[in-house]
C-alpha positions in Angstrom: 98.2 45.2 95.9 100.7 46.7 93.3 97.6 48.1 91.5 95.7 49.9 94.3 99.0 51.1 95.6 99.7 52.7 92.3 96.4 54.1 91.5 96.8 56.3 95.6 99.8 57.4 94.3 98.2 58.6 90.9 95.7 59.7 92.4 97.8 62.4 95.3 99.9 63.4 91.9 96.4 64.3 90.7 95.6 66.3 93.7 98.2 68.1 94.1 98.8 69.3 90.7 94.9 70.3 91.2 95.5 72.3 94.3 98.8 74.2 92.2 96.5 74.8 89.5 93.8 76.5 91.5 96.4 79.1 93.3 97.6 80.0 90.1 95.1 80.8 88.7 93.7 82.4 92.1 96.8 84.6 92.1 96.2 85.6 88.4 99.8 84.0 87.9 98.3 82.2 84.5 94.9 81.8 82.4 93.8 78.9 83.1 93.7 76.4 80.3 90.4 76.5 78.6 90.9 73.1 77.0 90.3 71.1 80.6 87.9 73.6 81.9 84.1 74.2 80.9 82.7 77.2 79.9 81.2 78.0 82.8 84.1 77.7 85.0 86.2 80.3 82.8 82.8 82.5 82.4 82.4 82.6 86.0 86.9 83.4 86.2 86.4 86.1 84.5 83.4 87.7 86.3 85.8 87.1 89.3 88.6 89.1 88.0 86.2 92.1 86.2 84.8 92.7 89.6 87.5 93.3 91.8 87.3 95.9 93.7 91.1 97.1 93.0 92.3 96.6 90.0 96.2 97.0 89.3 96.1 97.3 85.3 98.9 99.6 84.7 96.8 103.0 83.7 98.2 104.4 80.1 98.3 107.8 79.8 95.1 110.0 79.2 94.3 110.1 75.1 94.5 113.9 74.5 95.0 115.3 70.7 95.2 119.4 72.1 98.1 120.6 72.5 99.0 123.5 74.0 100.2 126.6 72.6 99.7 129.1 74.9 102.2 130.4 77.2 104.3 127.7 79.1 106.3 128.2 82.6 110.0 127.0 82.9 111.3 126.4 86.2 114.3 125.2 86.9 114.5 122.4 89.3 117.1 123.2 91.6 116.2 120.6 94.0 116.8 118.0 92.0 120.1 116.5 90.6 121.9 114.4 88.0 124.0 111.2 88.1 126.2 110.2 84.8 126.0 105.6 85.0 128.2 104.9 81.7 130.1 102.0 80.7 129.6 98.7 78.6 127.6 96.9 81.3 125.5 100.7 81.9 122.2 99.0 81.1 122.2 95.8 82.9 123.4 97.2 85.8 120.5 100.1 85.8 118.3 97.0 84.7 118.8 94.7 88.0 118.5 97.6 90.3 115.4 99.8 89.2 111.6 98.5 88.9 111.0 99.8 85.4 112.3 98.0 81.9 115.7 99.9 80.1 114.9 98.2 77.2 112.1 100.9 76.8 114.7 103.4 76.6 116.1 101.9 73.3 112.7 100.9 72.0 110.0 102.6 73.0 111.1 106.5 74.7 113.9 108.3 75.9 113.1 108.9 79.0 111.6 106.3 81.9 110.4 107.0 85.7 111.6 103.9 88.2 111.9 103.2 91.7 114.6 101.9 93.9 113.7 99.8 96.3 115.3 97.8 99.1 115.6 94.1 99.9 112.1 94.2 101.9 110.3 95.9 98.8 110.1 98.9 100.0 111.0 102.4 98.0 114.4 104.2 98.5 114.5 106.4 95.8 112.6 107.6 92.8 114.4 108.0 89.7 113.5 109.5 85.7 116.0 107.9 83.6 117.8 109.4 80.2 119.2 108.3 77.4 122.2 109.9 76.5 123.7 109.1 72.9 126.9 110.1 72.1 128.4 110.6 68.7 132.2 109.9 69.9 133.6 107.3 67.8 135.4 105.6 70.6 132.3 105.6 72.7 130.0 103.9 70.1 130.0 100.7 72.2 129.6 102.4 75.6 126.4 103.2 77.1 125.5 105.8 78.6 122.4 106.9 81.1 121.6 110.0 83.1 119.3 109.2 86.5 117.8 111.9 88.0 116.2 112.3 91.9 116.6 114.5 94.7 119.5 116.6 95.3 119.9 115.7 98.6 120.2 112.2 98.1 122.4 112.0 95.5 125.7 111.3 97.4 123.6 108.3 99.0 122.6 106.9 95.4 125.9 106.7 94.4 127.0 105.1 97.8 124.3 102.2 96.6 125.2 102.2 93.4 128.9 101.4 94.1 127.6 99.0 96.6 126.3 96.9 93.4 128.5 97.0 91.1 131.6 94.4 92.0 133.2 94.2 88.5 130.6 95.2 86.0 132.2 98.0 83.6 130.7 101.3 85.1 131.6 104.8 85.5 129.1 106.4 88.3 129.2 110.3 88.3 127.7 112.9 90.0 127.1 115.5 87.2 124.7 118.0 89.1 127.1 120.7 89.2 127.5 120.4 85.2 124.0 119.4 83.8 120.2 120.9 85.1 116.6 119.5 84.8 113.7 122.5 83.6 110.1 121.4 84.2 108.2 123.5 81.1 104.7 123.0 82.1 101.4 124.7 80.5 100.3 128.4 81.8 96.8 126.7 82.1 96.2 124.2 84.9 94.3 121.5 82.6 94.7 118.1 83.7 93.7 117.0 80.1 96.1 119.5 78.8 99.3 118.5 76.9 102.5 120.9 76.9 104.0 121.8 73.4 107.6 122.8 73.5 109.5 123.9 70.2 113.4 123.7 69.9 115.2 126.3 68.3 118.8 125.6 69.5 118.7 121.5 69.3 122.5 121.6 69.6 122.3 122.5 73.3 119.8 120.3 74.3 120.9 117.5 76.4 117.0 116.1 76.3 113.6 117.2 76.0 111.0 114.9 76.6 107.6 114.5 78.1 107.4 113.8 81.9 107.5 109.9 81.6 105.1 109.8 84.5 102.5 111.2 83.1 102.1 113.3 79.7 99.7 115.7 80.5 101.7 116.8 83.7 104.3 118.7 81.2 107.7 118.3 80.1 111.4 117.6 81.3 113.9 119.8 79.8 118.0 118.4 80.6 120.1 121.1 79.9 123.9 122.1 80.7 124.4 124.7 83.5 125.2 127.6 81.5 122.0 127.5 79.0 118.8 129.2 80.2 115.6 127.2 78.6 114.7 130.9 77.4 117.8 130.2 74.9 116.6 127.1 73.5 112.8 127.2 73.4 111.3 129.1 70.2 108.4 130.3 72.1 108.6 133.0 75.0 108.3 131.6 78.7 107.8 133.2 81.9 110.6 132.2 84.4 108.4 131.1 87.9 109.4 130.1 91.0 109.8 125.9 92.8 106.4 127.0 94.0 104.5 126.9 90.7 106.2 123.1 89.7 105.2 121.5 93.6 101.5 123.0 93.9 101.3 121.6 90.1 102.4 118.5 91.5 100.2 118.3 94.2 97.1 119.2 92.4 98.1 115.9 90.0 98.8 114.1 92.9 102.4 113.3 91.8 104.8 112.1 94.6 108.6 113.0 94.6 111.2 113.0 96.8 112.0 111.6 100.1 109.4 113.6 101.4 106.7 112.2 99.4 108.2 108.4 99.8 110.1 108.5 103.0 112.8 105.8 102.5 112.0 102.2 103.8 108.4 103.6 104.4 106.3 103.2 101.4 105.3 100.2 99.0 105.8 101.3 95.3 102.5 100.4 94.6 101.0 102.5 97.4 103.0 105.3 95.3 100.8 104.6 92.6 104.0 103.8 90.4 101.9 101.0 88.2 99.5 103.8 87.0 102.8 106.5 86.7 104.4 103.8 84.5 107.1 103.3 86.9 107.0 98.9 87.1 107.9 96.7 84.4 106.0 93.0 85.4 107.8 91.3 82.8 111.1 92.3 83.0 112.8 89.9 85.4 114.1 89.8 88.7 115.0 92.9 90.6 116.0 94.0 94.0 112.3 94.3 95.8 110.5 92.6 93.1 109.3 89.6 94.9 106.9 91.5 97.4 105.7 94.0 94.5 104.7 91.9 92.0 102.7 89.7 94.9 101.2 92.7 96.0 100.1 93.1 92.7 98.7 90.0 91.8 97.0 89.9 95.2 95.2 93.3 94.2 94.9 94.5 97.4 96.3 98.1 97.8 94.2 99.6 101.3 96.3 103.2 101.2 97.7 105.4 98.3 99.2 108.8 98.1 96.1 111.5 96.8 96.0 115.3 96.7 94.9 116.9 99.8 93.0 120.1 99.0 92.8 122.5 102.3 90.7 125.3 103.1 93.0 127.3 104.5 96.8 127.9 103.6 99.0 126.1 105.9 102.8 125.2 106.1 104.8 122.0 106.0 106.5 122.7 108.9 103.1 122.3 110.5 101.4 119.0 109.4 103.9 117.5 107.9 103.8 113.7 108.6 101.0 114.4 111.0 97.8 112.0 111.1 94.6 112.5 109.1 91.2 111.2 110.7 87.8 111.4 108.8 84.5 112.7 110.2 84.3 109.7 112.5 87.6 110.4 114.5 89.3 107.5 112.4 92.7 107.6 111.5 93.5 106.9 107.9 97.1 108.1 106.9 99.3 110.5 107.2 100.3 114.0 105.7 103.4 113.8 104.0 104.0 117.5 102.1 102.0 120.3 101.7 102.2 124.3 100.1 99.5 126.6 100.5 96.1 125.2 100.1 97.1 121.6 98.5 99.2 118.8 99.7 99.7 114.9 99.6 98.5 112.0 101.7 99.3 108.3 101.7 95.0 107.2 102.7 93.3 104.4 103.3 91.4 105.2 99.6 87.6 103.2 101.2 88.1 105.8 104.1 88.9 109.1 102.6 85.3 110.7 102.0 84.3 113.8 103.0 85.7 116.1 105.6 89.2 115.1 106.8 91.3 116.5 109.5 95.3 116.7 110.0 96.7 117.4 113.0 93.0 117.5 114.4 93.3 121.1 112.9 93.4 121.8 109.5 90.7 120.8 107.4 91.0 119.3 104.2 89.7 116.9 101.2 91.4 113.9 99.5 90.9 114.1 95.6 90.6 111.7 93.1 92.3 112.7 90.0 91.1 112.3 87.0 94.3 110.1 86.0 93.3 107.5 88.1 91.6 104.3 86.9 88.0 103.3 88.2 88.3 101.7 91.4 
Protein backbone atom coordinates (compact mmCIF):
# COMPACT_ATOMS: atom_id res chain seq x y z
CA UNK A 1 0.00 0.00 0.00
CA UNK A 2 3.02 2.26 1.10
CA UNK A 3 4.55 1.26 -2.27
CA UNK A 4 1.77 2.09 -4.76
CA UNK A 5 1.04 5.13 -2.74
CA UNK A 6 4.55 6.30 -3.23
CA UNK A 7 5.08 5.43 -6.75
CA UNK A 8 1.37 8.05 -7.56
CA UNK A 9 3.13 10.51 -5.83
CA UNK A 10 6.35 9.99 -7.93
CA UNK A 11 4.72 9.61 -10.56
CA UNK A 12 2.48 13.49 -10.32
CA UNK A 13 6.14 14.96 -9.26
CA UNK A 14 7.04 13.51 -12.79
CA UNK A 15 4.19 15.11 -14.40
CA UNK A 16 4.35 18.14 -13.42
CA UNK A 17 7.87 18.86 -13.68
CA UNK A 18 7.00 17.50 -17.47
CA UNK A 19 4.30 20.04 -18.02
CA UNK A 20 6.91 23.09 -16.48
CA UNK A 21 9.37 21.74 -18.83
CA UNK A 22 7.26 21.99 -21.96
CA UNK A 23 6.10 25.78 -21.27
CA UNK A 24 9.54 26.74 -20.96
CA UNK A 25 10.71 25.69 -23.48
CA UNK A 26 7.30 26.75 -25.47
CA UNK A 27 7.96 30.27 -24.18
CA UNK A 28 11.62 30.07 -25.42
CA UNK A 29 12.39 30.82 -21.62
CA UNK A 30 15.34 27.95 -21.85
CA UNK A 31 17.02 25.40 -24.43
CA UNK A 32 15.79 22.50 -23.67
CA UNK A 33 18.30 20.02 -22.37
CA UNK A 34 19.62 17.89 -25.12
CA UNK A 35 20.81 15.19 -22.76
CA UNK A 36 16.94 13.88 -22.01
CA UNK A 37 15.69 14.66 -25.36
CA UNK A 38 16.26 12.77 -28.82
CA UNK A 39 17.43 14.24 -31.76
CA UNK A 40 14.48 14.50 -33.37
CA UNK A 41 12.60 16.35 -30.75
CA UNK A 42 15.38 19.22 -30.65
CA UNK A 43 15.54 19.03 -34.70
CA UNK A 44 11.98 19.45 -34.97
CA UNK A 45 12.44 22.69 -31.74
CA UNK A 46 14.32 24.31 -33.81
CA UNK A 47 12.43 24.17 -37.09
CA UNK A 48 9.62 25.55 -34.73
CA UNK A 49 11.53 28.56 -33.65
CA UNK A 50 13.35 29.27 -37.33
CA UNK A 51 9.87 29.49 -38.74
CA UNK A 52 8.12 31.89 -36.78
CA UNK A 53 6.46 34.19 -38.49
CA UNK A 54 7.80 37.26 -36.10
CA UNK A 55 10.82 37.06 -34.95
CA UNK A 56 12.01 39.47 -32.07
CA UNK A 57 15.99 38.99 -32.48
CA UNK A 58 17.17 42.33 -31.56
CA UNK A 59 18.28 43.72 -35.25
CA UNK A 60 22.16 45.03 -35.08
CA UNK A 61 22.92 47.76 -36.91
CA UNK A 62 23.33 47.61 -40.87
CA UNK A 63 27.23 46.61 -41.69
CA UNK A 64 28.29 49.61 -43.81
CA UNK A 65 32.31 50.46 -44.37
CA UNK A 66 31.42 54.11 -46.49
CA UNK A 67 31.47 56.78 -44.80
CA UNK A 68 30.47 59.89 -45.77
CA UNK A 69 32.37 62.85 -46.65
CA UNK A 70 30.21 64.86 -48.44
CA UNK A 71 28.41 67.72 -47.11
CA UNK A 72 26.53 67.10 -43.73
CA UNK A 73 23.43 69.19 -42.33
CA UNK A 74 23.38 70.44 -38.59
CA UNK A 75 20.22 71.15 -37.06
CA UNK A 76 19.75 72.03 -33.89
CA UNK A 77 17.10 70.29 -32.03
CA UNK A 78 15.31 72.84 -30.35
CA UNK A 79 12.54 70.67 -29.43
CA UNK A 80 14.27 68.56 -27.46
CA UNK A 81 15.85 69.01 -23.96
CA UNK A 82 18.45 67.89 -21.38
CA UNK A 83 18.26 66.55 -17.76
CA UNK A 84 21.66 66.44 -15.56
CA UNK A 85 20.86 62.68 -13.00
CA UNK A 86 24.39 62.84 -10.91
CA UNK A 87 25.27 61.42 -7.80
CA UNK A 88 26.87 58.20 -6.33
CA UNK A 89 23.82 56.02 -6.80
CA UNK A 90 23.30 57.93 -10.70
CA UNK A 91 23.50 54.60 -12.44
CA UNK A 92 21.40 52.30 -10.44
CA UNK A 93 18.87 54.57 -10.26
CA UNK A 94 18.84 55.22 -14.24
CA UNK A 95 19.24 51.32 -14.31
CA UNK A 96 15.86 50.30 -12.34
CA UNK A 97 13.85 52.83 -14.22
CA UNK A 98 14.77 52.72 -18.10
CA UNK A 99 14.49 49.41 -20.50
CA UNK A 100 18.00 49.53 -21.81
CA UNK A 101 21.44 48.22 -19.78
CA UNK A 102 23.83 51.40 -18.25
CA UNK A 103 26.42 49.10 -17.95
CA UNK A 104 26.77 49.61 -21.86
CA UNK A 105 27.57 53.05 -21.19
CA UNK A 106 30.80 52.21 -19.29
CA UNK A 107 31.55 49.19 -21.48
CA UNK A 108 30.43 49.17 -24.71
CA UNK A 109 29.37 53.23 -26.03
CA UNK A 110 28.71 56.49 -24.77
CA UNK A 111 25.57 56.99 -25.61
CA UNK A 112 22.27 54.55 -25.21
CA UNK A 113 18.45 54.98 -26.50
CA UNK A 114 15.80 53.62 -23.64
CA UNK A 115 12.31 53.81 -22.84
CA UNK A 116 10.27 54.66 -19.75
CA UNK A 117 7.59 52.85 -19.21
CA UNK A 118 4.77 52.60 -16.61
CA UNK A 119 3.63 49.91 -14.20
CA UNK A 120 1.29 48.38 -17.05
CA UNK A 121 4.31 48.20 -19.63
CA UNK A 122 3.46 50.71 -21.49
CA UNK A 123 5.84 53.67 -22.90
CA UNK A 124 6.00 57.15 -21.17
CA UNK A 125 8.94 58.55 -22.45
CA UNK A 126 11.78 57.87 -24.80
CA UNK A 127 15.06 58.71 -23.69
CA UNK A 128 19.16 58.76 -25.40
CA UNK A 129 21.28 58.63 -22.53
CA UNK A 130 25.07 60.30 -22.09
CA UNK A 131 27.86 59.71 -20.40
CA UNK A 132 29.35 62.63 -18.94
CA UNK A 133 32.94 62.19 -17.36
CA UNK A 134 34.23 64.73 -15.36
CA UNK A 135 37.78 65.40 -14.58
CA UNK A 136 37.06 67.21 -11.01
CA UNK A 137 39.02 65.57 -8.47
CA UNK A 138 36.27 65.69 -5.89
CA UNK A 139 33.79 64.34 -8.35
CA UNK A 140 35.87 61.20 -9.31
CA UNK A 141 33.44 58.95 -7.38
CA UNK A 142 30.28 60.59 -8.58
CA UNK A 143 28.48 59.71 -11.58
CA UNK A 144 27.15 61.55 -13.76
CA UNK A 145 24.40 61.04 -16.81
CA UNK A 146 22.70 63.45 -19.27
CA UNK A 147 18.98 62.02 -20.50
CA UNK A 148 17.69 63.54 -23.29
CA UNK A 149 13.62 63.64 -24.64
CA UNK A 150 11.16 66.08 -25.52
CA UNK A 151 11.17 69.47 -24.40
CA UNK A 152 7.85 69.56 -23.36
CA UNK A 153 7.99 66.80 -21.13
CA UNK A 154 10.83 67.44 -19.34
CA UNK A 155 9.24 69.14 -16.17
CA UNK A 156 7.15 65.79 -16.10
CA UNK A 157 10.35 63.50 -16.22
CA UNK A 158 11.77 65.00 -13.43
CA UNK A 159 8.40 64.94 -11.50
CA UNK A 160 8.84 60.89 -12.00
CA UNK A 161 12.09 60.83 -11.41
CA UNK A 162 11.78 62.44 -7.90
CA UNK A 163 8.97 60.17 -7.48
CA UNK A 164 11.64 57.25 -7.44
CA UNK A 165 14.25 58.24 -5.75
CA UNK A 166 13.48 58.00 -1.67
CA UNK A 167 17.11 58.25 -0.41
CA UNK A 168 19.27 57.11 -3.16
CA UNK A 169 22.15 59.93 -3.60
CA UNK A 170 20.89 61.93 -6.70
CA UNK A 171 21.01 65.32 -7.96
CA UNK A 172 18.17 65.66 -10.83
CA UNK A 173 18.56 68.86 -13.11
CA UNK A 174 17.00 70.34 -15.73
CA UNK A 175 19.94 71.61 -17.83
CA UNK A 176 18.13 72.54 -21.18
CA UNK A 177 18.63 76.14 -20.83
CA UNK A 178 22.52 75.55 -20.46
CA UNK A 179 23.37 72.40 -22.76
CA UNK A 180 21.76 71.71 -26.72
CA UNK A 181 21.53 68.42 -28.76
CA UNK A 182 22.63 69.05 -32.90
CA UNK A 183 21.56 66.21 -35.14
CA UNK A 184 24.60 66.29 -38.08
CA UNK A 185 23.07 64.10 -40.55
CA UNK A 186 24.42 63.27 -44.31
CA UNK A 187 23.41 65.83 -47.30
CA UNK A 188 22.59 62.53 -49.15
CA UNK A 189 19.39 60.66 -48.05
CA UNK A 190 21.14 56.95 -48.12
CA UNK A 191 19.74 54.66 -45.78
CA UNK A 192 23.04 52.65 -46.05
CA UNK A 193 24.91 55.78 -45.64
CA UNK A 194 27.04 56.52 -42.47
CA UNK A 195 27.76 60.28 -41.30
CA UNK A 196 31.45 61.26 -40.70
CA UNK A 197 31.91 64.14 -38.36
CA UNK A 198 35.51 65.58 -37.57
CA UNK A 199 36.30 67.64 -34.35
CA UNK A 200 38.38 70.44 -34.44
CA UNK A 201 37.52 72.16 -31.14
CA UNK A 202 37.23 68.75 -28.77
CA UNK A 203 37.44 71.07 -25.75
CA UNK A 204 33.89 72.28 -26.30
CA UNK A 205 32.39 69.21 -26.98
CA UNK A 206 30.06 67.93 -24.42
CA UNK A 207 29.55 64.57 -26.71
CA UNK A 208 29.56 63.45 -30.18
CA UNK A 209 28.42 60.22 -30.88
CA UNK A 210 26.45 58.22 -33.40
CA UNK A 211 22.62 58.15 -33.03
CA UNK A 212 22.42 54.99 -30.69
CA UNK A 213 19.31 54.01 -32.43
CA UNK A 214 20.52 53.43 -35.45
CA UNK A 215 24.04 54.37 -37.05
CA UNK A 216 23.24 55.10 -40.42
CA UNK A 217 20.47 57.60 -39.28
CA UNK A 218 23.45 60.22 -38.45
CA UNK A 219 24.96 61.65 -35.46
CA UNK A 220 24.14 63.43 -32.02
CA UNK A 221 26.17 66.35 -31.35
CA UNK A 222 25.73 67.70 -27.20
CA UNK A 223 26.91 70.99 -27.04
CA UNK A 224 26.76 74.03 -24.50
CA UNK A 225 24.28 76.89 -25.49
CA UNK A 226 26.78 79.40 -26.67
CA UNK A 227 28.83 77.08 -29.25
CA UNK A 228 27.44 76.78 -32.81
CA UNK A 229 28.32 73.12 -34.34
CA UNK A 230 29.80 75.35 -37.24
CA UNK A 231 32.60 76.15 -34.42
CA UNK A 232 33.46 72.72 -33.59
CA UNK A 233 33.14 70.66 -36.77
CA UNK A 234 36.32 70.82 -39.16
CA UNK A 235 34.23 70.38 -42.12
CA UNK A 236 31.73 73.20 -43.47
CA UNK A 237 27.89 72.42 -42.78
CA UNK A 238 24.85 73.93 -44.02
CA UNK A 239 22.62 75.17 -41.10
CA UNK A 240 18.71 73.62 -42.09
CA UNK A 241 15.68 73.91 -40.57
CA UNK A 242 13.52 71.05 -37.76
CA UNK A 243 11.97 70.14 -41.11
CA UNK A 244 15.03 68.42 -42.69
CA UNK A 245 15.78 66.25 -39.14
CA UNK A 246 11.68 65.00 -38.95
CA UNK A 247 11.05 64.17 -42.72
CA UNK A 248 14.59 62.29 -42.29
CA UNK A 249 13.07 60.67 -39.51
CA UNK A 250 10.05 59.64 -41.04
CA UNK A 251 11.56 58.33 -44.11
CA UNK A 252 13.74 55.84 -41.52
CA UNK A 253 10.69 55.30 -39.79
CA UNK A 254 12.13 56.49 -36.41
CA UNK A 255 9.55 57.37 -33.74
CA UNK A 256 10.15 60.23 -31.16
CA UNK A 257 8.28 62.12 -28.90
CA UNK A 258 4.99 61.92 -27.38
CA UNK A 259 3.60 62.30 -30.57
CA UNK A 260 5.03 59.33 -32.05
CA UNK A 261 4.40 57.22 -28.62
CA UNK A 262 1.52 58.86 -26.97
CA UNK A 263 2.08 58.13 -23.27
CA UNK A 264 0.27 55.01 -21.78
CA UNK A 265 -0.61 54.19 -25.49
CA UNK A 266 2.05 52.21 -27.07
CA UNK A 267 3.97 48.79 -26.20
CA UNK A 268 7.73 49.37 -26.59
CA UNK A 269 7.96 46.61 -28.72
CA UNK A 270 5.23 47.97 -31.07
CA UNK A 271 7.93 51.03 -31.15
CA UNK A 272 10.19 48.73 -32.65
CA UNK A 273 12.62 49.55 -29.66
CA UNK A 274 14.22 45.73 -29.76
CA UNK A 275 15.44 46.41 -33.34
CA UNK A 276 16.47 50.44 -32.35
CA UNK A 277 18.53 48.83 -29.50
CA UNK A 278 16.45 50.31 -26.93
CA UNK A 279 15.74 46.80 -24.51
CA UNK A 280 18.30 45.10 -22.58
CA UNK A 281 16.67 41.21 -21.85
CA UNK A 282 19.22 40.43 -19.53
CA UNK A 283 19.57 43.18 -17.46
CA UNK A 284 17.09 42.60 -14.54
CA UNK A 285 14.03 43.81 -13.31
CA UNK A 286 12.58 47.14 -14.34
CA UNK A 287 9.48 49.09 -14.06
CA UNK A 288 7.32 47.60 -17.16
CA UNK A 289 9.55 44.69 -17.74
CA UNK A 290 7.31 41.93 -16.90
CA UNK A 291 4.75 42.49 -19.83
CA UNK A 292 7.70 43.35 -22.38
CA UNK A 293 9.82 40.65 -22.05
CA UNK A 294 6.55 38.26 -22.29
CA UNK A 295 5.58 39.93 -25.29
CA UNK A 296 8.76 39.07 -26.44
CA UNK A 297 9.08 35.63 -25.82
CA UNK A 298 5.50 35.16 -27.09
CA UNK A 299 6.64 36.71 -30.57
CA UNK A 300 3.63 38.04 -31.34
CA UNK A 301 3.78 41.78 -32.28
CA UNK A 302 0.26 42.37 -34.72
CA UNK A 303 0.97 46.42 -35.10
CA UNK A 304 4.24 48.55 -35.46
CA UNK A 305 5.08 52.03 -36.17
CA UNK A 306 6.23 52.27 -40.28
CA UNK A 307 6.72 55.28 -42.63
CA UNK A 308 3.79 56.42 -44.31
CA UNK A 309 4.61 57.75 -47.80
CA UNK A 310 1.65 60.18 -49.21
CA UNK A 311 0.94 61.28 -52.49
CA UNK A 312 0.02 64.41 -51.80
CA UNK A 313 1.50 66.90 -49.10
CA UNK A 314 -0.77 67.17 -46.12
CA UNK A 315 -0.55 68.58 -42.55
CA UNK A 316 -0.54 67.20 -39.10
CA UNK A 317 -3.17 69.19 -38.01
CA UNK A 318 -5.19 67.17 -40.51
CA UNK A 319 -4.65 63.43 -39.97
CA UNK A 320 -3.05 63.37 -37.09
CA UNK A 321 -4.22 60.38 -34.94
CA UNK A 322 -6.82 59.71 -37.55
CA UNK A 323 -7.61 55.94 -38.75
CA UNK A 324 -5.96 54.24 -41.68
CA UNK A 325 -8.10 51.47 -43.58
CA UNK A 326 -6.59 49.44 -46.56
CA UNK A 327 -8.27 48.80 -49.92
CA UNK A 328 -10.85 46.63 -48.34
CA UNK A 329 -12.40 49.39 -45.92
CA UNK A 330 -10.43 47.73 -42.93
CA UNK A 331 -9.12 49.55 -40.27
CA UNK A 332 -5.55 48.87 -39.31
CA UNK A 333 -3.98 51.71 -37.15
CA UNK A 334 -3.69 55.02 -36.80
CA UNK A 335 -1.76 58.11 -38.07
CA UNK A 336 0.35 59.43 -35.51
CA UNK A 337 2.67 62.44 -37.24
CA UNK A 338 3.14 63.54 -40.52
CA UNK A 339 5.22 66.59 -42.71
CA UNK A 340 4.70 66.91 -46.26
CA UNK A 341 4.52 63.81 -48.21
CA UNK A 342 5.88 61.27 -45.37
CA UNK A 343 4.58 60.39 -41.98
CA UNK A 344 4.30 57.55 -39.31
CA UNK A 345 1.78 54.83 -38.52
CA UNK A 346 1.46 52.34 -35.68
CA UNK A 347 -0.15 49.18 -38.52
CA UNK A 348 -1.35 45.99 -38.22
CA UNK A 349 2.25 45.00 -40.35
CA UNK A 350 -0.02 41.40 -42.22
CA UNK A 351 -2.58 44.24 -43.23
CA UNK A 352 -0.62 47.17 -44.53
CA UNK A 353 -0.30 46.29 -48.37
CA UNK A 354 -1.06 48.35 -51.01
CA UNK A 355 -3.22 51.44 -51.08
CA UNK A 356 -4.07 52.86 -47.74
CA UNK A 357 -6.30 55.60 -46.64
CA UNK A 358 -6.32 58.17 -43.53
CA UNK A 359 -8.97 60.01 -42.69
CA UNK A 360 -10.82 58.25 -45.73
CA UNK A 361 -8.94 61.01 -47.68
CA UNK A 362 -5.46 61.05 -48.04
CA UNK A 363 -3.85 58.40 -49.79
CA UNK A 364 -0.77 56.81 -48.72
CA UNK A 365 1.77 53.68 -48.53
CA UNK A 366 3.25 51.96 -45.47
CA UNK A 367 7.13 51.23 -46.13
CA UNK A 368 9.22 48.63 -45.02
CA UNK A 369 12.62 49.94 -44.36
CA UNK A 370 15.37 48.52 -45.18
CA UNK A 371 16.56 48.34 -41.35
CA UNK A 372 13.99 46.01 -40.55
CA UNK A 373 14.64 42.25 -40.10
CA UNK A 374 12.85 39.69 -42.41
CA UNK A 375 9.52 39.06 -41.12
Amino acid sequence: MDTCRYERKNLWVRMAIKVTCRYIWRHHLLWPPTKYLNKNYVSNFQTIINSRKYSMKPKENVDVTNLSSQQTHCIQLAHRGIIRVSGKDAKDFLQNLTTNDMICLDRDCSALYSLMLNVQGRVLYDLILYKQTSTASNQSSNQSFMVEAQLDVIPDIIKDLRKYKIRKKVDIVDVSTEIKTWAILPAAFDELQRCSVEISEPQHVISCNEDPRLKTFGCRLILPDTIHAKDVLRYTTEHHDLETYHKRRFKFGIPEGIKDLPPGNCLPLEANAVWLNGISFDKGCYIGQELTARTHHTGVIRKRIMPLVFESDVTSEVISDELITNSNGKKIGKCRDVLGHYGLGLVRYSDAQGSLLVNQAHKCEAVTPIWWPNL
